[in-house]
C-alpha positions, 0 to 999 in steps of 0.5 A: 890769437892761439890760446894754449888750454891750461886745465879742464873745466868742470861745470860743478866747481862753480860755487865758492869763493876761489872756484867762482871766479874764471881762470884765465886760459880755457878748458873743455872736453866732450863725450857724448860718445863724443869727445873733446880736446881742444888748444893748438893741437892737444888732446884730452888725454885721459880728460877725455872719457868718451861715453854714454853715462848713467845718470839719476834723476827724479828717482830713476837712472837712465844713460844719457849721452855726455860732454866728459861724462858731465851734464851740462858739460864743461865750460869753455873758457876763451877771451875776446878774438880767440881762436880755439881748436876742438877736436870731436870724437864720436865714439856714439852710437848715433851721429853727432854735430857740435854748434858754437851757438853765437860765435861769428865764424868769419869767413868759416862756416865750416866747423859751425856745425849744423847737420846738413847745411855746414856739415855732414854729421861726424858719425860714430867711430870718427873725429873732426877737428873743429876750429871755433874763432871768435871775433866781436863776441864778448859775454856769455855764450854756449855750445851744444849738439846740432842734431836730432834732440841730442843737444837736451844734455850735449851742451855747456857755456861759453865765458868770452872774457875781454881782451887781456888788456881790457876790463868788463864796462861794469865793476868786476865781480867777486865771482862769475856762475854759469846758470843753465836752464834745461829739461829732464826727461824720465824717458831716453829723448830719442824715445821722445822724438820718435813718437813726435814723429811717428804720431805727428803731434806734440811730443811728451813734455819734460818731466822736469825743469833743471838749473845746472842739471839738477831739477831742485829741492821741489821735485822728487829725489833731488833735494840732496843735489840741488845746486848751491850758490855759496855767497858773502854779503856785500859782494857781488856775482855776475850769473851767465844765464843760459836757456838751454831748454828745448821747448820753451821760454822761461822766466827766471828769479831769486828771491828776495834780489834784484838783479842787474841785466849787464848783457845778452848774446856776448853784447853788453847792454845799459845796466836793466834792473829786473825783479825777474828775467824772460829767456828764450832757448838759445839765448844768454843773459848776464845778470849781477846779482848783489848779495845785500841781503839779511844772512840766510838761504833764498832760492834762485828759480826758474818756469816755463812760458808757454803761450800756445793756447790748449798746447801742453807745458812743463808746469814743475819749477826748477830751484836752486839755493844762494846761501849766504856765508856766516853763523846762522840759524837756517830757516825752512823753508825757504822763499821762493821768487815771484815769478810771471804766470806761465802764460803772462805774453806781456811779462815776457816781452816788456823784458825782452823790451827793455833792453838796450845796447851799451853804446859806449866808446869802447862798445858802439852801435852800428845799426844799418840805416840805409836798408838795402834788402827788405824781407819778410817771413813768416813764421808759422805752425802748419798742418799736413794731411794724414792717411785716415786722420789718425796722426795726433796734430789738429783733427787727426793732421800731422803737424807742421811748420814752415818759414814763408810757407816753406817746411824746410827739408834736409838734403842728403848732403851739406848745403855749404859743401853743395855751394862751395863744390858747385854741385847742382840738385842739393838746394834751390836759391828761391826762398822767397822774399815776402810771404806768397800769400798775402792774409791777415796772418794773426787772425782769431780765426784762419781757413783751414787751406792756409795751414798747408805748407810746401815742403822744400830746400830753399836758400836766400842768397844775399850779396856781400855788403849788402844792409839787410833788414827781416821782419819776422811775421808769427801768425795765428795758423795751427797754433799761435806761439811764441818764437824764439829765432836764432841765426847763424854767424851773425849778430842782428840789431832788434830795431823793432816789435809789435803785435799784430800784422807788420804795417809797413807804412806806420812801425818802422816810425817807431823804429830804435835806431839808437841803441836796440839790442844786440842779438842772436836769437830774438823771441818774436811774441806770440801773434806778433812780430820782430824786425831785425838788422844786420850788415851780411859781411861775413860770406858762406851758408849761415842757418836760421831757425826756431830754437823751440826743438819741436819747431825746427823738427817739423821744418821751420828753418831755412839758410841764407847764402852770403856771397864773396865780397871783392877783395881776397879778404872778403871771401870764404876761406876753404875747408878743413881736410877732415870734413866728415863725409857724407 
């Protein structure tokens, strides 16, 4: 179905009775030096402004790149099985990709954006016109850039409504609020990233967390923009929480409320009461939150998660405000919401673990049960060698990190285009199965040996049809951490998760192949694993990698190819004429 955009959207009209609730229709515009229009064949117009944008935060003003001079950008608004058409300028100065983070795109991987394995990057001056087509999907999800570091402030959310003839599996709330969850850094985030490349070590952490843009009432110079929920009693709102963050999980809380977990990744689940939410970056969760109590102002708050012992965090916590409606005397300051410690792994994952799929006739679960292709990864932080030992990574090293001991390097072409053009040298169709080393992966104490990875452009190719099942390892090398796994054009299943070493034999006896969460991404914990399951029906070159940017940055990613089916309908369908050249 073609969905006509009916006015564009911006992000800080969402508090307030008549804004709160979506518009049918959908709205959405970028620039970045980037720009958005989108519907059948529409242009922003003047809804376009494309630049780069001063903004102030914490006392200072830096130019950052925008979505319609808006951080976070503007939210795009679509019902179940939409098709929509973005048209990108970029009119940057740098190269720029636009990822819908969590859309299928069956049998489409053309316009899915990442740079280097579905497209070559849209480079300044030119336009692509992207088609995002949504399927299944039913929730929250949210779009960002998928270059470089670009996506700290190019990003914004994704509201997927039900099918106009259907409602939500929960009482319809009074109003719907994107929460996004980001970082601020001081200085320009290219700046950021080119240290961590040119030192080898971590890179400078964020100054400060922020809810919808804004670091809140704790930090300096920001009391006066904190973002401001304005509520009734006895109502009820649905808030889309979205960690767009680059560097960690984040634990999330109002005070005083207790919130209703009603979905994750545009998949609905069993009702969760939760006193606090554990999101990783990437992900998205849709909590209602049910303003009952006394009149006043609360604060909603976010902090990191950081378990990587000795690796610097963000230690600032974020704040926004719900303020009821009605005459009152405001009382300061205000409560904050008991949060998890920052390194509380337990308080993390006991969430993360809770959740369950709805399972309802209108919403069922299909896990795969005859497990045709076994896989094992692992997830790792390396090390390499540097000249003199004088990069900043363990003992002079440059750091690293690879998927089954592969640190994945970017070809100078596409992967999807290499594939479908049959162009030979671009990638290899070996990555390996299992580890290619068998070790106590989450030892206390590892050879040093272990921590060198082989670098590499290396694709696994799955047949169409084909029921797979990836248990993803984290190991103890350079740095034992959390890792939170996204893949492209799929959901997965989360069947399982443990600590410690997969055992084959005995955990997949405790196996939920009932009712287990439907997923993108998956934080695999720290030291441990998480075994996923999905049916490859959807054929093309899918991307899969850490969402923890510094992760992705050193190589731990990889893509599966997934093979035409039989049928006409089960094959890839050909590209746009306005691939960006290469």
């Amino acid at each position: 179905m073609w969905r006509k955009v009916v006015k564009l959207v911006q992000l800080s009209n969402f508090y307030g009775e008549d804004e709160g609730v979506a518009k049918d229709g959908l709205g959405l515009g970028l620039g970045l030096g980037l720009g958005l229009g989108l519907g059948l064949g529409l242009r922003c117009g003047r809804g376009c402004s494309v630049k780069e944008t001063p903004y102030t935060r914490l006392c200072s003003t830096k130019k950052i790149l925008t979505v319609n001079g808006k951080f976070p950008g503007p939210t795009l608004y679509v019902h179940k099985g939409d098709t929509v058409i973005v048209d990108v300028y970029n009119k940057g100065k740098e190269n720029i990709t636009i990822h819908w983070h969590g859309v299928k795109q069956p049998k489409y991987p053309w316009t899915d954006g990442p740079e280097y394995i579905t497209q070559c990057p849209i480079q300044p001056g030119a336009k692509f016109s992207q088609k995002i087509v949504l399927s299944t999907e039913e929730g929250t999800l949210w779009w960002h850039a998928h270059s470089d570091w670009s996506r700290a402030t190019v990003h914004g959310a994704i509201v997927i409504h039900p099918e106009k003839d259907s409602g939500y599996p929960f009482p319809r709330p009074h109003a719907e609020v994107p929460i996004i969850l980001g970082e601020w850094w001081k200085k320009d985030v290219e700046e950021v990233l080119n240290m961590l490349r040119q030192t080898g070590g971590d890179p400078n952490v964020s100054d400060a967390l922020t809810i919808n843009g804004q670091p809140g009432d704790l930090s300096p110079c920001s009391k006066s923009d904190t973002f401001k929920l304005m509520v009734d009693h006895g109502k009820t709102y649905l808030l889309r929480l979205i960690n767009a963050g680059m560097s960690d999980i984040m634990f999330f809380a109002v005070a005083k409320h207790q919130l209703t977990v009603i979905g994750t990744d545009a998949s609905y689940t069993k009702p969760l009461k939760a006193n606090y939410i554990a999101i990783s970056p990437g992900q998205t969760i849709d909590a209602l939150l049910q303003a009952n109590q006394p009149l006043g102002r609360y604060y909603m708050a976010a902090r990191v998660y950081s378990s990587a012992a000795g690796v610097a965090y963000d230690n600032t916590t974020t704040t926004a405000i719900i303020q009821y409606k009605g005459n009152y005397s405001l009382s300061s300051p205000l409560p904050l919401p008991s949060l998890p410690h920052y390194n509380d792994t337990n308080a993390s994952v006991s969430f993360t673990g809770r959740l369950r799929s709805l399972g309802s006739e209108e919403h069922p679960v299909h896990v795969p049960l005859n497990i045709s292709t076994k896989l094992l990864f692992t997830i790792s932080v390396n090390t390499l060698p540097c000249a003199n030992n004088s990069c900043e990574g363990p003992n002079g090293t440059r750091l690293s990190a690879s998927m089954n001991n592969i640190s994945f390097v970017s070809p100078s072409i596409d992967i999807l285009q290499a594939y479908y053009k049959h162009i030979s040298g671009v990638y290899g169709a070996n990555f390996p199965s299992y580890p290619p080393l068998v070790f106590d992966y989450t030892a206390d104490y590892l050879p040093l040996e272990l921590e060198l990875p082989q670098n590499g452009t290396e694709v696994k190719v799955l047949k169409y049809n084909s029921t797979v099942e990836i248990v993803l390892q984290g190991t103890n090398l350079a740095a034992g951490t959390d890792h939170p796994m996204h893949l492209h054009g799929y959901s997965f299943y989360v069947v399982g998760w443990g600590f410690g070493n997969f055992d084959k034999d005995k955990d997949p006896l405790g196996y939920n192949l009932v009712d287990p969460p439907l997923q993108n991404t998956i934080a695999v914990p720290k030291n441990g694993w998480a075994a996923i399951r999905f049916k490859a029906n959807n054929p093309g070159v899918w991307f899969m990698h850490c969402h923890i940017e510094r992760h992705l940055t050193w190589g731990m990613e990889m893509a599966f190819i997934v093979k035409n089916g039989d049928h006409p309908e089960d094959r890839l369908l050909p590209p746009p004429q306005d691939m960006p050249p290469c």
